[in-house]
N, C-alpha and C positions, 0 to 999 in steps of 0.2 A: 297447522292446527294442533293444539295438544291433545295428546294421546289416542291419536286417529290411526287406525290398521286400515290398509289397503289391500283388495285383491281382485284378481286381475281372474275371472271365470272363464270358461271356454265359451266362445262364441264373443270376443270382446266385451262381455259388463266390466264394467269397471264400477264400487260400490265406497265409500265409505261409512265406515261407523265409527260415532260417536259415543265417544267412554261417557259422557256427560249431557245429558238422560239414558244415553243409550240410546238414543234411534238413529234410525237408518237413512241414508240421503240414498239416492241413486240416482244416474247418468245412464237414463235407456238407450240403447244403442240398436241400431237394427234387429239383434239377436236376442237382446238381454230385456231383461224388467226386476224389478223391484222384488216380484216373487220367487227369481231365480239366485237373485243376491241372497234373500232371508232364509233359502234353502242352504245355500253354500255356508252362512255363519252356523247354520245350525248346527251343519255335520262339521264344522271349528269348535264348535262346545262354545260359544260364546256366552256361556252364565254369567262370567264375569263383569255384563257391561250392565249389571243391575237391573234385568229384564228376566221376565220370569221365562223359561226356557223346558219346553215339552218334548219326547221323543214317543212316539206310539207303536204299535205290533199292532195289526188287525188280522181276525181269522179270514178266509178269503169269502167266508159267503156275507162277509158284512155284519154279522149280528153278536160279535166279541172282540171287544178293544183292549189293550193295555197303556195304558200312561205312565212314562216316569216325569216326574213332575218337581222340577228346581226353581225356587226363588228366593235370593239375596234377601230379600223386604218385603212387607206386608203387603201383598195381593187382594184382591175384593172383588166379587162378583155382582154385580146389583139382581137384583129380582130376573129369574127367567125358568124358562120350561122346556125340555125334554121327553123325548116318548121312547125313552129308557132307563133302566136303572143303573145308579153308579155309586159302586162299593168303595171308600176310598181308606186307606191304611199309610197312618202315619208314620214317618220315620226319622222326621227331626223336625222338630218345632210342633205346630199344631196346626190343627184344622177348624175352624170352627162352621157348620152349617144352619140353616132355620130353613123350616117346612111342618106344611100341616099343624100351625103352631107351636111346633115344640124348637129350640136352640139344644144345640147338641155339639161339646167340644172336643175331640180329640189326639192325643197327644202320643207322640213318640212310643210303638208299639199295639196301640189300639186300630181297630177299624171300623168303621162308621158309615151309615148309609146314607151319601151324599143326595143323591135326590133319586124320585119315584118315576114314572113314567105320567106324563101331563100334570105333574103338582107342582106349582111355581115354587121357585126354593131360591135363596142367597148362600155366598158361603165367602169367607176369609181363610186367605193362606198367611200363620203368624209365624216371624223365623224365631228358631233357636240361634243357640251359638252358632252354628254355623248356615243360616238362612230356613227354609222351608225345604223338604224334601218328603214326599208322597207315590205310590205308588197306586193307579187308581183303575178299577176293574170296569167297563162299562158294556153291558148285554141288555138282548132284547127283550122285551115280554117273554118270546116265542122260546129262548135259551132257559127260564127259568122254571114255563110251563112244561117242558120237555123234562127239565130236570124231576122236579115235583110225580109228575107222569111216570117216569121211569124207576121210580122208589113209593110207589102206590101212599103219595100225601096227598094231601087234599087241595083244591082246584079250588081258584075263586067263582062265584055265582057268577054267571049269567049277567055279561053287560058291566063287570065291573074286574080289577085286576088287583092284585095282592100287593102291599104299601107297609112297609115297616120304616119304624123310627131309633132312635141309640145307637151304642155303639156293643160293641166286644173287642172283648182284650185276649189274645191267645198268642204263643209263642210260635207256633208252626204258621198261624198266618205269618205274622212278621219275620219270619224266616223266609217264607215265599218268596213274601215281595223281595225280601234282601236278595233274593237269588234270581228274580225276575230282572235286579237294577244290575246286577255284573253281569248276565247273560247281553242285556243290550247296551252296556259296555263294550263287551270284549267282541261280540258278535262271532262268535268261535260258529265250529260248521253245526248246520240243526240248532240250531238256536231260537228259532222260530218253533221248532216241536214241543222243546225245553217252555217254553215260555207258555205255549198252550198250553201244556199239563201243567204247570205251577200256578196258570191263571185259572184253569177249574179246581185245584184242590184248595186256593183261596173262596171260590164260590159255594165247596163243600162245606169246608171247615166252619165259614160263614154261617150259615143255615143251619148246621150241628148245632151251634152256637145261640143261634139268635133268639131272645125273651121272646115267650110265647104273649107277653102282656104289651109288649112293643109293636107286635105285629095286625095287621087290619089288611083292609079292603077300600079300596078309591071305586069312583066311576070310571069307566071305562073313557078316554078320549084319545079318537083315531086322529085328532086333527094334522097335517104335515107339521112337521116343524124341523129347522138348522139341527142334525145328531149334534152329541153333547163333543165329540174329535173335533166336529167343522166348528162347532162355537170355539172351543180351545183355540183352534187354529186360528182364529178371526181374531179373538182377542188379543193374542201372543204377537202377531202380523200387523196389526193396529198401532201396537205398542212401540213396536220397532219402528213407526216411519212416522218420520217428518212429516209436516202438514204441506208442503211442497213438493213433497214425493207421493204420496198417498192419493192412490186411484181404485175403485171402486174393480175395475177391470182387471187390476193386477192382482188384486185379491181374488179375484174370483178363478184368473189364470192359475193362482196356487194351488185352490183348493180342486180346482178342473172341475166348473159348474159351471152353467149360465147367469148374467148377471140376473134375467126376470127371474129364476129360480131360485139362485141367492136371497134377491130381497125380499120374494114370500117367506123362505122358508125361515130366516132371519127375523123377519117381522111377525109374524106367528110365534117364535119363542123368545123375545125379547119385548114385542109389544110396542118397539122402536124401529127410526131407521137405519141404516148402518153409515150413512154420515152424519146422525145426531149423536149419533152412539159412540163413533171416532173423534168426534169433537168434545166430547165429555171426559173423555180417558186420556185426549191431548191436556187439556185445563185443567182437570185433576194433575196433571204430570206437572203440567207451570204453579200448582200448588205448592207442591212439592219445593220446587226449587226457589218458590219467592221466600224458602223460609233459610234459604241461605245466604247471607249477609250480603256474602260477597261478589255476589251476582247483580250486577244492574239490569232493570227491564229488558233493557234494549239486548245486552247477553240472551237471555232468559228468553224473548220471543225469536232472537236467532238458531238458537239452538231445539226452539220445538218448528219451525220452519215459516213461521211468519215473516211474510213480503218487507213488513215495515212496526215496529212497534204499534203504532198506533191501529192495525192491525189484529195486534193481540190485545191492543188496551180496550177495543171497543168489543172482540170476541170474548172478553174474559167479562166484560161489563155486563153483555145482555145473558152471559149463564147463570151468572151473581149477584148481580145487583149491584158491585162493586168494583173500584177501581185493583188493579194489583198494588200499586203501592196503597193502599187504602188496606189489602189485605193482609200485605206485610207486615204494615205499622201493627197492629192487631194482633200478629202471632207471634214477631221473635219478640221478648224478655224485654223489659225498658232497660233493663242494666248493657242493652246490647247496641241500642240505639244510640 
């Protein structure tokens, strides 16, 4: 098979991946799963296989994340909710998000507030020259009232929580993040200290920073929902595997949740299931690829993990309304036909 890397995990998995979508087959083995392979490319740096690729820091009591955030091609998040906030600062290419009504884009050196806590929000990761690259701050309510608290500002009302929209542009943030992405690079010793200070004086500078005419107040809503890490992760883990390798269990094995807890907390911020949800991001993927010529169907649903084309000619039918060669013909150029 062209341009397949093999490796061989402890505990016998044996894993392949494919350069072309990039997803991930696996051959579970008594020891191994699918979410022990996606571990193992990770820590390979696997960005290269055209898949958007996350590494995270968390503080240890849960309520402060860090993201470095890499992707080759344009990424897309559909409508979802979280019950945190997330600061995200660009460092190549852009970011674009929408919430609360407002579209907001950000670009190389700016940072922008991804989403509010319970305010459904979208966002697109767009590359520059050299793909997408992000560094992204994610806390609790509890981190920001603390903060606020501790510098005698002002507290939202009663039943409702502080919701700002834009962006800001400032040099020391984007220096942060520059020094957050080589610290878990190089993972030198205390690295993890380094990173928690660089990730509050991002939250500082932020809040110096932020229009007083952008800032507001939401309702309050306690409801559970998937943290904005375990959506990353799901989506990123989705991405990489075949529809023949892809089990609901090995995800969950990843993430070290229960599968009933996963699909509340999943369906409570996405509003969907997490197999209508993985079927949507597979067919988006065979989108993608019917617009390459030289790819025939039957290619095309081998390599997203379809039993049999016809398989994916009838799964791609009922999301679309349309055949793939229906949707081909439609998109490459007539000069190409």
């Amino acid at each position: 098979m062209s341009g397949a890397t093999r490796l061989d995990a402890a505990g016998g998995l044996v894993a392949s991946w494919r350069c072309n979508p990039g997803l991930l087959s696996v051959e579970e083995t008594m020891t191994g799963s699918p979410a022990r392979a996606f571990e193992e490319l990770l820590q390979q740096g696997m960005a290269g296989s055209g898949q958007p690729v996350s590494q995270f820091w968390s503080r240890a009591d849960g309520k402060l994340h860090v993201q470095w955030y890499r992707a080759p091609s344009q990424v897309m998040f559909a409508p979802h909710t979280h019950s945190e906030f997330n600061i995200v600062v660009c460092l190549d290419g852009a970011v674009h998000t929408r919430q609360l009504g407002n579209g907001e884009t950000a670009e190389a050196g700016q940072a922008m507030m991804g989403s509010n806590p319970g305010v459904e929000h979208s966002s697109q990761y767009l590359p520059g020259r050299q793909g997408c690259q992000a560094v992204s701050l994610t806390f609790a309510p509890e981190v920001l009232s603390s903060l606020f608290r501790a510098h005698s500002l002002p507290a939202a009302r009663r039943g409702y929580v502080p919701a700002f929209t834009g962006k800001v542009s400032s040099r020391t943030i984007e220096r942060a993040a520059e020094e957050i992405v080589e610290e878990m690079r190089n993972r030198a010793f205390a690295h993890e200290a380094i990173i928690e200070g660089l990730a509050m004086r991002i939250l500082v500078e932020s809040f110096r920073l932020w229009p007083k005419e952008r800032s507001g107040e939401v309702a309050e809503d306690t409801t559970p929902r998937l943290a904005r890490r375990d959506h990353v992760r799901t989506f990123e883990f989705m991405r990489w595997c075949r529809k023949d390798s892809f089990r609901i269990q090995h995800l969950c094995r990843f993430l070290g949740t229960s599968e009933e807890r996963f699909n509340r907390l999943f369906r409570a911020a996405t509003n969907d299931s997490p197999a209508s949800f993985y079927n949507r991001l597979l067919l988006d993927q065979g989108c993608a690829l019917l617009e390459d010529p030289a790819l025939s169907i039957k290619e095309i649903s081998y390599q997203l993990g379809f039993k049999t084309p016809s398989h994916f000619v009838v799964t791609f039918r009922r999301q679309f309304g349309t055949t793939p060669q229906d949707y081909r013909y439609s998109r490459i150029p007539k000069l190409l036909r």
